[in-house]
PASEBA-1860 file (N, C-alpha, C; in nm, 3 decimals):
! residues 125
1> XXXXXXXX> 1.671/0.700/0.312/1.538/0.656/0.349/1.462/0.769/0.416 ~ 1.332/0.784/0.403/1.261/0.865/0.486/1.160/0.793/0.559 ~ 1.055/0.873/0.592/0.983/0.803/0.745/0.852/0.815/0.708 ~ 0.818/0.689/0.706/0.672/0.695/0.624/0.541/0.634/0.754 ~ 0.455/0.702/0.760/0.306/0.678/0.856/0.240/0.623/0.827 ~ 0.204/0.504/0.834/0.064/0.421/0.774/-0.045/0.423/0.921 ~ -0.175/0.381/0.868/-0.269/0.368/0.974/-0.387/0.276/0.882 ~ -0.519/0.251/0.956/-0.621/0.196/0.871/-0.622/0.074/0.915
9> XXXXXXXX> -0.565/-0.036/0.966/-0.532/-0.159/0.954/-0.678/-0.191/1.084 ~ -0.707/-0.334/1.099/-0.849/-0.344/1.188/-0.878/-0.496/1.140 ~ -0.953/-0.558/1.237/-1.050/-0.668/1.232/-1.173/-0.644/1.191 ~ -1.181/-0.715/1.028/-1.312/-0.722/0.996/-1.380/-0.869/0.968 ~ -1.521/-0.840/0.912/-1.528/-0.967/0.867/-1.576/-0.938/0.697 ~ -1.542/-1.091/0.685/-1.542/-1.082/0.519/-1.665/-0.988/0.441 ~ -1.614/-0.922/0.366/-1.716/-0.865/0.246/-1.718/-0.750/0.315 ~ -1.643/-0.693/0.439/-1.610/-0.539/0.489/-1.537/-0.500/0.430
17> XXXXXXXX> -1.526/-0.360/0.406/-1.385/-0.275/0.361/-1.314/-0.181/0.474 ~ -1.230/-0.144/0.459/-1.097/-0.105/0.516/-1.018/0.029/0.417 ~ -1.006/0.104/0.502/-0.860/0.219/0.378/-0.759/0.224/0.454 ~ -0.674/0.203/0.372/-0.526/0.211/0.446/-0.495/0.380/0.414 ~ -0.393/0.426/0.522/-0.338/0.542/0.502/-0.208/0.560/0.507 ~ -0.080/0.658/0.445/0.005/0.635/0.435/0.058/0.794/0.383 ~ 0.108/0.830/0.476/0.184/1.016/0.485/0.357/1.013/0.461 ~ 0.366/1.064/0.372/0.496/1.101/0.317/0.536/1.226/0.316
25> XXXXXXXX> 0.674/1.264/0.339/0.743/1.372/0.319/0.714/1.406/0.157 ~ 0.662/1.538/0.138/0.625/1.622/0.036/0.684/1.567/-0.089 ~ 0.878/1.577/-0.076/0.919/1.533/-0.164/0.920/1.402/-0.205 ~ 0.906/1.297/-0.092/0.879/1.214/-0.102/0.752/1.173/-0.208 ~ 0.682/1.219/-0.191/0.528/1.197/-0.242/0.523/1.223/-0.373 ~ 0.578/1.319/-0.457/0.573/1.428/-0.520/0.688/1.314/-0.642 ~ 0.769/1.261/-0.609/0.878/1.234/-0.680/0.923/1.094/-0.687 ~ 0.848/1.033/-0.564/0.870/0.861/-0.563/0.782/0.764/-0.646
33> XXXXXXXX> 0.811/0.696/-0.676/0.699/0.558/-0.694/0.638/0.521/-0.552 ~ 0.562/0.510/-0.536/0.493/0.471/-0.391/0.461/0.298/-0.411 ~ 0.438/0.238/-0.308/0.379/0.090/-0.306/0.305/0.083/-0.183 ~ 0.227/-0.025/-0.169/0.109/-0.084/-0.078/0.193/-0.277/-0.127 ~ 0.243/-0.338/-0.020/0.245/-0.456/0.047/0.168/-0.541/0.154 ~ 0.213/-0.623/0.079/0.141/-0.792/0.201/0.212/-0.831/0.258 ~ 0.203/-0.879/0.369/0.291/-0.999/0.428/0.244/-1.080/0.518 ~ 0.186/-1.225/0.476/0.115/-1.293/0.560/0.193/-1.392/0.619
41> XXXXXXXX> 0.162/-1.465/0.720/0.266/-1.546/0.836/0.291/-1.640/0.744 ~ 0.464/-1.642/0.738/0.457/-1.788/0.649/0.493/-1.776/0.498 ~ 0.477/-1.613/0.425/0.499/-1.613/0.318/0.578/-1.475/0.301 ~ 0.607/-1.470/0.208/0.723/-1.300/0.164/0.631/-1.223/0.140 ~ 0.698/-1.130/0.148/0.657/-0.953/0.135/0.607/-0.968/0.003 ~ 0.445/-0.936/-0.036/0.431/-0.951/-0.207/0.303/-0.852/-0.208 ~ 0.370/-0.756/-0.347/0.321/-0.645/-0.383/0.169/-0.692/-0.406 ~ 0.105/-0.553/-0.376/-0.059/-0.517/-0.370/-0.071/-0.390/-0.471
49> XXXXXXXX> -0.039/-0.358/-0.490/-0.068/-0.213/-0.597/0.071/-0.098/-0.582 ~ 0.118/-0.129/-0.719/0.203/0.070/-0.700/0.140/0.153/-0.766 ~ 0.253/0.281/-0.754/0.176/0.368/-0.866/0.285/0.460/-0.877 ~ 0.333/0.503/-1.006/0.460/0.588/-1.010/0.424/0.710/-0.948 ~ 0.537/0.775/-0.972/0.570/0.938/-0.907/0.452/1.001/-0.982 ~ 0.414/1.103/-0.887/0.303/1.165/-0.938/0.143/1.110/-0.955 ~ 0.206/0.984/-0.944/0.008/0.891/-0.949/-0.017/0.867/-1.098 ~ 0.109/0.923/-1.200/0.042/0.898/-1.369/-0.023/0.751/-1.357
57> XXXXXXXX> 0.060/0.643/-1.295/0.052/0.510/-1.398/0.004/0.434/-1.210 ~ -0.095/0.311/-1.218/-0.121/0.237/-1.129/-0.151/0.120/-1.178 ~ -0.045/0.046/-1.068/-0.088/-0.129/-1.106/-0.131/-0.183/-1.027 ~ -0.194/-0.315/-1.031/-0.305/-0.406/-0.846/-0.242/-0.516/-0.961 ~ -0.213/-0.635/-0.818/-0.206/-0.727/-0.812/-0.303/-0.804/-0.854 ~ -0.335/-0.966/-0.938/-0.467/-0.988/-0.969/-0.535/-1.003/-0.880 ~ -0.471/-1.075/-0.745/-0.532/-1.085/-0.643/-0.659/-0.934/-0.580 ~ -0.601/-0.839/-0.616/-0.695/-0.774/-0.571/-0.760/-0.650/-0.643
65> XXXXXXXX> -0.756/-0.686/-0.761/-0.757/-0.595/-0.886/-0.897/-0.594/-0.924 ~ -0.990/-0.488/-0.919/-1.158/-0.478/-0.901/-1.170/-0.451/-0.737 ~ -1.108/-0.502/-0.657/-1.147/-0.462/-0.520/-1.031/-0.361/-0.452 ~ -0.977/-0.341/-0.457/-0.872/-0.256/-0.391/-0.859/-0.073/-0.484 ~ -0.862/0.011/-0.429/-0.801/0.121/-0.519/-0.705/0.207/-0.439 ~ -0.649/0.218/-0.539/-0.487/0.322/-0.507/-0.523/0.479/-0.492 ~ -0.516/0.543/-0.393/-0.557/0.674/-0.458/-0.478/0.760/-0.414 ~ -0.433/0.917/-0.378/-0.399/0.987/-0.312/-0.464/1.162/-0.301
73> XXXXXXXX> -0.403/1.232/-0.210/-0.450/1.325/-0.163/-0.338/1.441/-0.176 ~ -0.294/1.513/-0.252/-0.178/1.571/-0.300/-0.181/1.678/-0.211 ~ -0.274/1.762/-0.150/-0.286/1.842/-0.047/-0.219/1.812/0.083 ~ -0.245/1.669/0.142/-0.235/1.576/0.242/-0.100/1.486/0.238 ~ -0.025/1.524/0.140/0.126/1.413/0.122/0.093/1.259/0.133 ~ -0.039/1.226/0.126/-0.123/1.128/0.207/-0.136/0.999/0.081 ~ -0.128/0.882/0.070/-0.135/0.795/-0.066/-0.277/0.692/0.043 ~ -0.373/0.631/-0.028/-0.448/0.559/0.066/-0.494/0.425/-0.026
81> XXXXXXXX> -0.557/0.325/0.052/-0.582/0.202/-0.067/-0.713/0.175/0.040 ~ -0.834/0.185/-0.084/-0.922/0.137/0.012/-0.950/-0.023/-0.073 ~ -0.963/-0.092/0.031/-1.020/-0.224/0.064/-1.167/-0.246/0.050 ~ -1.170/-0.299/-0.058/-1.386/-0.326/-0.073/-1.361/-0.478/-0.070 ~ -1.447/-0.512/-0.012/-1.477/-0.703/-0.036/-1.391/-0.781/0.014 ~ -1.361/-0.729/0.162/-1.220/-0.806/0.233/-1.264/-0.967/0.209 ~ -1.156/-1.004/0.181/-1.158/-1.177/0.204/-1.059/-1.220/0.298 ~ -1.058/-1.344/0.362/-1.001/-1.401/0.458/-0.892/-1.416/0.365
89> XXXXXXXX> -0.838/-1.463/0.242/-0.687/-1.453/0.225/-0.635/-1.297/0.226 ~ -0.715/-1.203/0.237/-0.612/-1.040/0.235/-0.570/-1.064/0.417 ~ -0.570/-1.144/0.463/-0.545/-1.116/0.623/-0.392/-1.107/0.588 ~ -0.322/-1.000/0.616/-0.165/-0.992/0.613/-0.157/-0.841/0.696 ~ -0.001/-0.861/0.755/0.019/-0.659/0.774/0.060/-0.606/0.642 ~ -0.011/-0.495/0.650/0.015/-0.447/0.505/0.133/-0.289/0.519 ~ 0.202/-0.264/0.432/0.287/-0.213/0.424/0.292/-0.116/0.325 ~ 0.343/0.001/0.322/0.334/0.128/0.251/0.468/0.129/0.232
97> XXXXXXXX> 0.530/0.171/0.099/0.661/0.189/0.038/0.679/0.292/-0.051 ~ 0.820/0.360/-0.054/0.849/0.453/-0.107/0.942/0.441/-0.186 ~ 0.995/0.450/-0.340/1.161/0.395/-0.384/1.239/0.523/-0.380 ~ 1.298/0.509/-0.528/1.382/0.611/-0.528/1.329/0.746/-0.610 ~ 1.388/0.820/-0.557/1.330/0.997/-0.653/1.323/0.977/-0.789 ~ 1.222/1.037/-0.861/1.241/1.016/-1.004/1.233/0.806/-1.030 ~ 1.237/0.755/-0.935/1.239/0.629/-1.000/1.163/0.526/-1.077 ~ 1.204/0.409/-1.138/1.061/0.329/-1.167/0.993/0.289/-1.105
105> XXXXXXXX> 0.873/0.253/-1.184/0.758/0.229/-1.054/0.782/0.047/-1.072 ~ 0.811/-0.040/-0.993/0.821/-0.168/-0.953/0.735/-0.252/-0.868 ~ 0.749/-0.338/-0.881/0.671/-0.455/-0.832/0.744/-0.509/-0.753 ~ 0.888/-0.523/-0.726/0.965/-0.634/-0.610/0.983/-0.496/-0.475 ~ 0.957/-0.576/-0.365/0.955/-0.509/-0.264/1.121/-0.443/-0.242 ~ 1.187/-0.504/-0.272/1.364/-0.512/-0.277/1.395/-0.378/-0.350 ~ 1.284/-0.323/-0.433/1.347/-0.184/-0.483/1.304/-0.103/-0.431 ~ 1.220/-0.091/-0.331/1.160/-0.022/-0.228/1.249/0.059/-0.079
113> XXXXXXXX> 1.310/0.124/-0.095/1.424/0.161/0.055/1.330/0.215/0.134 ~ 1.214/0.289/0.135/1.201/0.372/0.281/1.026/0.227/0.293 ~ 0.981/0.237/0.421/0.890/0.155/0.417/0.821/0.215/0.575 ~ 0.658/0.226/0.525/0.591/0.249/0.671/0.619/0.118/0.814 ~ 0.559/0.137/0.902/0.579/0.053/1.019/0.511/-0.083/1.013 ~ 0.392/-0.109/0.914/0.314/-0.171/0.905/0.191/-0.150/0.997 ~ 0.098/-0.192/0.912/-0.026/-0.227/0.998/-0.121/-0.348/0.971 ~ -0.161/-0.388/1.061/-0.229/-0.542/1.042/-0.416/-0.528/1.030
121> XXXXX> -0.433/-0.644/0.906/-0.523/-0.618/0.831/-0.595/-0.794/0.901 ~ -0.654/-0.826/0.945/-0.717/-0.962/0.958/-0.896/-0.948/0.920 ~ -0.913/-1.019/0.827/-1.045/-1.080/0.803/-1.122/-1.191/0.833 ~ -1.191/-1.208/0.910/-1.256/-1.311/0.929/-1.402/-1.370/0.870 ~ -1.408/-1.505/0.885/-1.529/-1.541/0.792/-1.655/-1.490/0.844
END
């Protein structure tokens, strides 16, 4: 596992946006599938967007697919998801994930080993 930094997280109100941030070890960055997670009180850890090693290929959840983008900063080891059109169901801590080197890029949080600290995202009406 390595040690991943997230930040961005804040009280807004609906129809605000938000970017999440999320700093990885070089190799890390360079060679993992990365992920962006939910987790709201009450329900499981459920994927928000990956994107394989290197950034070729990116997927969003429908839930937030038109409003959310995956992006990164290859200079910066840095992966970020900005948030357009918060709605009161994105209120969850959201979570930054890393898998394995060279690995596939996935959707279940369970193939995910290294994971940021979280940060909490609440929207209000």
């Amino acid at each position: 596992q390595v040690q991943l930094v997230e930040s961005g997280g804040g009280l807004v109100q609906a129809g605000d946006s938000l970017r999440l941030s999320c700093s990885a070890p070089e190799r890390t960055f360079s060679t993992s599938p990365m992920g962006w997670f939910r987790q709201a009180p009450g329900k499981e850890r459920a994927y928000v967007a990956v994107q394989s090693f290197g950034g070729h290929n990116t997927y969003y959840a429908d839930s937030v697919r038109g409003r959310f983008t995956f992006s990164r900063d290859n200079n910066k080891n840095t992966i970020y998801l900005q948030m357009n059109n918060l709605k009161p169901e994105d209120t969850a801590i959201y979570y930054c994930a890393a898998g394995r080197y060279w690995g596939p890029t996935t959707r279940l949080a369970g193939d995910y080993d290294s994971w940021g600290q979280g940060t909490q995202v609440t929207v209000s009406l």
